[in-house]
C-alpha positions as CSV (number, residue, x, y, z in Angstrom):
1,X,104.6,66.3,62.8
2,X,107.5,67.1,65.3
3,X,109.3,66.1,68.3
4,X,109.7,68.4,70.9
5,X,111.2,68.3,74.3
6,X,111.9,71.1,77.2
7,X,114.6,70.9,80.2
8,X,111.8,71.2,83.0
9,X,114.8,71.4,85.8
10,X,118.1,70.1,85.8
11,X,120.4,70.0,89.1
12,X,120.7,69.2,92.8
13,X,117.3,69.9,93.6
14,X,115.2,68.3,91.1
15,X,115.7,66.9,87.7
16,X,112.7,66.7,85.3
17,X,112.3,66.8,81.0
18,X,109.4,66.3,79.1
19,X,109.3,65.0,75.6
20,X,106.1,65.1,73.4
21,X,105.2,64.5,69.5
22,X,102.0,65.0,68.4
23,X,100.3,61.5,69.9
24,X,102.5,61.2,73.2
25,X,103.9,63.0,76.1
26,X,106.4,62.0,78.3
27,X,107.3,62.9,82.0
28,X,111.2,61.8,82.5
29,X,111.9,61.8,86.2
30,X,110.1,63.9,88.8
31,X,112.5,65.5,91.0
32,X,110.4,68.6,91.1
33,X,107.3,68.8,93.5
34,X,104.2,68.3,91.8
35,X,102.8,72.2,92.3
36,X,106.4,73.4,90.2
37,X,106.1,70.5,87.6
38,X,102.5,71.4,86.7
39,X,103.7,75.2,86.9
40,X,106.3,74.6,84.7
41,X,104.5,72.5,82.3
42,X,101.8,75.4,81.9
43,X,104.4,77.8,81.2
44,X,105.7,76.1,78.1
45,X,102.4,76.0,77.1
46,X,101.6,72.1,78.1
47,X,98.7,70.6,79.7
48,X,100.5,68.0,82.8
49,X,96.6,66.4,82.3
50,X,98.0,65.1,79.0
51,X,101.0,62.9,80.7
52,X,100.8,59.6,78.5
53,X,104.0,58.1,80.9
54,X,106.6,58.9,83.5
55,X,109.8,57.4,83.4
56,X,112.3,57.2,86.0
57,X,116.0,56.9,86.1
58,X,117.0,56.1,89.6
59,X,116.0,56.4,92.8
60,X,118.3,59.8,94.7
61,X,115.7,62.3,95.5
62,X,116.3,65.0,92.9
63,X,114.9,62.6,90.4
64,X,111.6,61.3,92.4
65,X,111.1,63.2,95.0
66,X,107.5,64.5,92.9
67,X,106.9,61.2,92.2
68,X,103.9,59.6,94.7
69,X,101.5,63.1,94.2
70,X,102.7,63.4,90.8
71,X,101.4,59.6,90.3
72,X,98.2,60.2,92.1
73,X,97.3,63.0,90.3
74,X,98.1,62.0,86.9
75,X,97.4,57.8,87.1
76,X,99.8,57.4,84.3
77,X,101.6,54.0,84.0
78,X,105.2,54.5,85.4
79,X,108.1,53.3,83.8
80,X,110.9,51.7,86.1
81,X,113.4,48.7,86.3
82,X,112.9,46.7,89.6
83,X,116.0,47.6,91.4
84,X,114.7,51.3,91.7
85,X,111.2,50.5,92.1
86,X,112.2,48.7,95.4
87,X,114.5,51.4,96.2
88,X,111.2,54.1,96.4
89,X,108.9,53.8,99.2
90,X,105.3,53.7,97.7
91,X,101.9,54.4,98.0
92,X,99.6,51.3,98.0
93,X,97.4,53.4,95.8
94,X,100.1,53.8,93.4
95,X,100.0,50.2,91.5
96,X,100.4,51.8,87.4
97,X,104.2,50.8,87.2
98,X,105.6,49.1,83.4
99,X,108.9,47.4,84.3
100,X,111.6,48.1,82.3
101,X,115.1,47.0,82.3
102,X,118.5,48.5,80.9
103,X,119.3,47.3,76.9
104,X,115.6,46.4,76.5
105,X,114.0,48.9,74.1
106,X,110.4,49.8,74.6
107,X,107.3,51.9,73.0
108,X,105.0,54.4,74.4
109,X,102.4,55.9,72.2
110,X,104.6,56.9,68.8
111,X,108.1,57.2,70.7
112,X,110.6,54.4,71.1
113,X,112.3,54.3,74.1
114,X,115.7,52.6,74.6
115,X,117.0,52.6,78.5
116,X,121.2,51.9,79.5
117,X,122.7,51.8,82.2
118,X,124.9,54.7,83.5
119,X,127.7,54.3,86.2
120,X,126.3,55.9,89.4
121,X,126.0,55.2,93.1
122,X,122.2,54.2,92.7
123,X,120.8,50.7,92.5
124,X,120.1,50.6,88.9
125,X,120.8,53.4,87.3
126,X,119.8,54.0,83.9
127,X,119.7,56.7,81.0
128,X,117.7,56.9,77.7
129,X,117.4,57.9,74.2
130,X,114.2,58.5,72.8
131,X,113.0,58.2,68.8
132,X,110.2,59.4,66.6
133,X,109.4,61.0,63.4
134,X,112.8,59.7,62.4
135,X,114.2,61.6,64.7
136,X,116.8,60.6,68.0
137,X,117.5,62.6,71.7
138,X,119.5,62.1,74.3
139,X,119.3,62.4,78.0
140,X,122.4,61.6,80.1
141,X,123.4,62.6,83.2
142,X,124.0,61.0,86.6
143,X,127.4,59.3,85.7
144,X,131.0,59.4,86.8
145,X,132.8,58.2,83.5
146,X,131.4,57.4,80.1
147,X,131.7,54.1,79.1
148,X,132.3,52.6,75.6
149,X,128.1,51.6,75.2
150,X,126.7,55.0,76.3
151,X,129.3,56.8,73.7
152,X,127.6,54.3,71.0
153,X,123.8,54.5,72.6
154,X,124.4,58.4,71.9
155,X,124.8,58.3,68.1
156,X,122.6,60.1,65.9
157,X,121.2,61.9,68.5
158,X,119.7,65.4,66.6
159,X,119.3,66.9,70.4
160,X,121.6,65.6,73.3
161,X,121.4,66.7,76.8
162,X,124.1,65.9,78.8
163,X,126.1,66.0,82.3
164,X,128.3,68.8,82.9
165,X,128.1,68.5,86.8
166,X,131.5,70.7,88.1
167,X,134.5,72.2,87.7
168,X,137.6,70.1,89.4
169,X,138.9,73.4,90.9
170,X,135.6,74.8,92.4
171,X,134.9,71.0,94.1
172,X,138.2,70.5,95.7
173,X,138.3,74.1,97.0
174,X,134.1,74.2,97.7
175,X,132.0,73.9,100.7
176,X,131.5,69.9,100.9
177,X,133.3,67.3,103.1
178,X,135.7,65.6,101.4
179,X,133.9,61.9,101.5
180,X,131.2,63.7,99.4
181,X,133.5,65.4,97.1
182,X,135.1,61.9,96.9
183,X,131.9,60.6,95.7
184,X,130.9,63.2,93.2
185,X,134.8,62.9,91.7
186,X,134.6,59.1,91.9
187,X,133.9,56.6,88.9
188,X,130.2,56.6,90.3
189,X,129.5,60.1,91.1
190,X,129.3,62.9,88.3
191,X,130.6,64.4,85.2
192,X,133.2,67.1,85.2
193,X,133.7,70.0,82.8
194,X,136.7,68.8,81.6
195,X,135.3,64.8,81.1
196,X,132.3,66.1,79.4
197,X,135.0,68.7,77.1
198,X,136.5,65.1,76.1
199,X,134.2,63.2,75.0
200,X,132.6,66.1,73.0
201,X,136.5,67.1,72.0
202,X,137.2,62.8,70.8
203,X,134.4,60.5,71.5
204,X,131.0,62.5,70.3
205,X,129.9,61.8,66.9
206,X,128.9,65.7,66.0
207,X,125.3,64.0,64.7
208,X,123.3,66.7,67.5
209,X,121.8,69.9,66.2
210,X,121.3,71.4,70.1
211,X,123.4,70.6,72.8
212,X,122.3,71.1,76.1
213,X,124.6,70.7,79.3
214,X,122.9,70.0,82.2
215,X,122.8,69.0,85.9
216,X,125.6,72.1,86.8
217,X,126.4,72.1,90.3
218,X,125.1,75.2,91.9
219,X,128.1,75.0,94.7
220,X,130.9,73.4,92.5
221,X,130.3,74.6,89.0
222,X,129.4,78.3,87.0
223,X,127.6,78.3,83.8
224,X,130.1,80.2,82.3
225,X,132.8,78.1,83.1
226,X,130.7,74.9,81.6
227,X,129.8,76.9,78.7
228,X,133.1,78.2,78.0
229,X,134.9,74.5,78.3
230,X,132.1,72.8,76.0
231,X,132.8,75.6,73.3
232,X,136.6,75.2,73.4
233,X,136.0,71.2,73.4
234,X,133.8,71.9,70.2
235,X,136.0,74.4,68.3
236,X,139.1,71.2,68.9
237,X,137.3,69.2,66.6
238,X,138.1,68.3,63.2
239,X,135.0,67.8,61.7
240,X,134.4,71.5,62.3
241,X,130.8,70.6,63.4
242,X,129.8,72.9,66.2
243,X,125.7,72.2,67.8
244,X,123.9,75.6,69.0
245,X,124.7,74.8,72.8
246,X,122.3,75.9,75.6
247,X,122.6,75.1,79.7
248,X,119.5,73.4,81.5
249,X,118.8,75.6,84.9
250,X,117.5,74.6,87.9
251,X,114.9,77.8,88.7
252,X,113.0,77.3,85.0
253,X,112.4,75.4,82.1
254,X,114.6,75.7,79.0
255,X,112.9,76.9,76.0
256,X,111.0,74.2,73.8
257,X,113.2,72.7,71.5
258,X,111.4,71.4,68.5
259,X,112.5,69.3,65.4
């Protein structure tokens, strides 16, 4: 028995993880086009055919914009709270959706899934941890601070994938207009290095075996730099407790990571 889950994509132009035990397989957003999902899948060695769910987070584009062909193809029941349901224009052939809402736990084959909300400039944005076989992950990003109930729905996580969106510097110096850098800096936009270096520096519990930071700005952020700030972060703790740290990419799927 195991739990697995692989970093299909994670950034800017398209977010998408699947999660699988041995019974059930999870799709968790579709920001990738349907042809590079299925690709992807077949790479790690999975069959897309076997898609028991998708679940959304919220509506921006690198999250769904797969979601109507990937839907069609796979008639699996879609998981999504009302606010961003409305918030996605649909097909009328497209009528498998389980409504879920934020602090309302639910099941899906052998995995329990529990949803929160995350502070972000979409409708109803929400983020989830995911157990089986006694086991707990993680998957956060799309926030712009980290309030007191996600630091408590992350604890025990054994894998934890999480935001480390850009570097302060690189933003304020980098190609976008300001009103977007505003956004991406505000209380609703994204994770820094250095907010995501604090919380795993103070607020993080050290449960995670693998930490993966994800959702790096290709214009604002450099792996390096994220990588380096999370290991400093991690070496400032006093529990000593250090997780084997990986970063999610945007061009191909992280290796399987299976507990």
């Amino acid at each position: 028995m195991s739990l697995r889950i692989c970093i299909l994509g994670s950034g800017s132009r398209g977010n998408s993880a699947w999660i699988a035990t041995e019974r059930t397989r999870l799709l968790v957003d579709a920001g990738l086009s349907k042809r590079e999902t299925f690709a992807r899948l077949r790479a790690i060695g999975e069959r897309p055919e076997a898609c028991d769910a998708i679940l959304i987070s919220h509506e921006h584009a690198d999250h769904v914009c797969g979601i109507r062909k990937l839907a069609l193809d796979l008639r699996c029941p879609i998981y999504i709270n009302d606010g961003t349901r409305a918030a996605i224009e649909w097909s009328p052939k497209i009528t498998a959706f389980e409504t879920v809402a934020a602090g309302e736990k639910f099941v899906v084959g052998d995995i329990e899934v529990a949803p929160f909300s995350v502070p972000h400039d979409a409708v109803d944005p929400v983020a989830f941890t995911f157990k089986a076989e006694g086991l707990k992950i993680g998957l956060v990003t799309d926030l712009g601070y980290i309030p007191e109930h996600v630091k408590q729905h992350l604890r025990g996580c054994q894998l934890l994938c999480f935001e480390s969106n850009h570097d302060i510097e690189m933003l304020r110096v980098g190609p976008y207009p300001w009103f977007v850098k505003q956004r991406v800096m505000s209380r609703h936009g994204h994770l820094s290095n250095d907010v995501t270096a604090e919380f795993l520096a103070e607020a993080y519990d050290g449960s995670a075996q693998v930490l993966v930071l994800a959702h790096l700005s290709e214009a604002n952020n450099h792996p390096e730099i994220a990588r380096l700030t999370a290991i400093q972060a991690l070496e400032r703790r006093s529990d000593g407790k250090s997780p084997e740290l990986h970063l999610a990419t945007q061009d191909a799927p992280t290796k399987i990571f299976q507990f």
